[in-house]
PLY file of the C-alpha trace (Angstrom):
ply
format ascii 1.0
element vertex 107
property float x
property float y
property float z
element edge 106
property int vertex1
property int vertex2
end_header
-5.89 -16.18 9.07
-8.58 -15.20 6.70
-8.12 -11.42 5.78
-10.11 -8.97 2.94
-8.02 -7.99 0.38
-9.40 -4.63 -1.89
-8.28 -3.16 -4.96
-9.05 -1.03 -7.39
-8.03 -2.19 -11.58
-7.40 1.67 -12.72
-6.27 1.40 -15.71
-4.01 -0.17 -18.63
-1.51 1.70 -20.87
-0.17 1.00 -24.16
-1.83 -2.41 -24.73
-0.74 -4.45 -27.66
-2.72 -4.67 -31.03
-4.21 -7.91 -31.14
-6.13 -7.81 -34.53
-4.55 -6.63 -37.83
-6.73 -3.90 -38.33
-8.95 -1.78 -35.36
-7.81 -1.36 -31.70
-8.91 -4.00 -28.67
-11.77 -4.74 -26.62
-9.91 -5.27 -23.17
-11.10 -6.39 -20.24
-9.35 -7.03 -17.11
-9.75 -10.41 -14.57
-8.35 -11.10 -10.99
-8.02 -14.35 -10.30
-6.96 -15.43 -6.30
-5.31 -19.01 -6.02
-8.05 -20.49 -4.02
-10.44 -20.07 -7.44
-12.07 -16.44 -6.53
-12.24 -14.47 -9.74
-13.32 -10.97 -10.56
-13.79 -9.26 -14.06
-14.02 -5.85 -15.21
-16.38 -4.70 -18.23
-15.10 -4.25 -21.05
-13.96 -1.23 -22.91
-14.55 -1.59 -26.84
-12.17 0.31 -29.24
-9.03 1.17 -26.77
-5.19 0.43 -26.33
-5.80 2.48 -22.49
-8.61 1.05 -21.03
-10.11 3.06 -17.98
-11.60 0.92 -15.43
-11.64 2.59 -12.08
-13.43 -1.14 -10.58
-13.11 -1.53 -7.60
-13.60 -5.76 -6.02
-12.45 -7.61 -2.74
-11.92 -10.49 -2.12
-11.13 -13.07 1.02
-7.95 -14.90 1.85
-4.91 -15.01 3.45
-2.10 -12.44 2.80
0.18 -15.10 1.08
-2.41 -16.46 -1.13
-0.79 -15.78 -4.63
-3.46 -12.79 -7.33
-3.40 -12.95 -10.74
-4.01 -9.74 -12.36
-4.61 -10.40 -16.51
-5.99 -7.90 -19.24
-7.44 -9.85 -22.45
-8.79 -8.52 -25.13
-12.77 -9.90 -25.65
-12.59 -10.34 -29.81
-9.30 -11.56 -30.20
-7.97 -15.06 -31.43
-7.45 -17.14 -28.49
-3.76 -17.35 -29.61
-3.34 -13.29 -29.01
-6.44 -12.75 -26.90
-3.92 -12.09 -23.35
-2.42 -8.67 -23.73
-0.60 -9.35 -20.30
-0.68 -10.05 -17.08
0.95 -10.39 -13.42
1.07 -12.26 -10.26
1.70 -10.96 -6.58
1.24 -12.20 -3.02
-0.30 -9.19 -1.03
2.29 -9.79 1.64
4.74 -9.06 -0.98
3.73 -6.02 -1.54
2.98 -4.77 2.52
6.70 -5.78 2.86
7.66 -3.30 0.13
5.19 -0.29 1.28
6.77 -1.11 4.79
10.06 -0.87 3.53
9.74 2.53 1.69
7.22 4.06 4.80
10.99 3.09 7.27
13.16 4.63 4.14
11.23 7.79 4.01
10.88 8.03 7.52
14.71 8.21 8.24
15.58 10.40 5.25
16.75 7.46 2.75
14.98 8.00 -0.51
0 1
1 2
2 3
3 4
4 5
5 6
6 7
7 8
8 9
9 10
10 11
11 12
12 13
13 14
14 15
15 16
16 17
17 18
18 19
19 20
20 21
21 22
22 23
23 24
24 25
25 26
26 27
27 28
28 29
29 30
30 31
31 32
32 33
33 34
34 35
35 36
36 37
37 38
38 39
39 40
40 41
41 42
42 43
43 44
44 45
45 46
46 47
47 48
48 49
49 50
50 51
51 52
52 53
53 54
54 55
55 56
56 57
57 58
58 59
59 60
60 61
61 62
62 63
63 64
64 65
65 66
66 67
67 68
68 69
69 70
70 71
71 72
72 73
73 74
74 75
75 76
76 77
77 78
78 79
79 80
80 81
81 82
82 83
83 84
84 85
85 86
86 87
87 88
88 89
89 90
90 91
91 92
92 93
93 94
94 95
95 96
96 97
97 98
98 99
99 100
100 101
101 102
102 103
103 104
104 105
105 106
């Protein structure tokens, strides 16, 4: 079952330096298995980018997003400052779990 996943890319803290000298020009993609991708603008001259963008996107809840923040100028060798991949159902389950936790006074 096809369902609309949204999200909003906030923000990124402490990124690494990717050049020698001067800060990065991040950007941030999300990239769902079935070949939907996304992309922030980028954010010239920053370490914490502030995105606050906001995409959705269809498919099912076990389809598997790739969340990656890559600096624009870089080499290609240390242009990805980092990235992660989740299944939304993974993350349901765990809101689920805390929601039942708080609920009976565990946590």
């Amino acid at each position: 079952e096809l369902v609309t996943v949204a999200m909003t890319v906030w923000r990124a803290d402490d990124l690494p330096r990717t050049r020698w000298m001067g800060k990065s020009d991040p950007y941030c993609t999300i990239e769902e298995q079935g070949g939907q991708k996304h992309k922030t603008h980028i954010i010239t001259g920053t370490q914490a980018p502030r995105w606050g963008t906001r995409f959705s996107m269809e498919g099912t809840v076990y389809d598997t997003l790739t969340v990656r923040v890559t600096d624009k100028h870089a080499s290609v060798e240390t242009a990805d400052l980092g990235s992660v991949s989740f299944r939304p159902i993974d993350m349901l389950k765990r809101v689920h779990a805390e929601t039942v936790a708080r609920e009976h006074g565990a946590g």
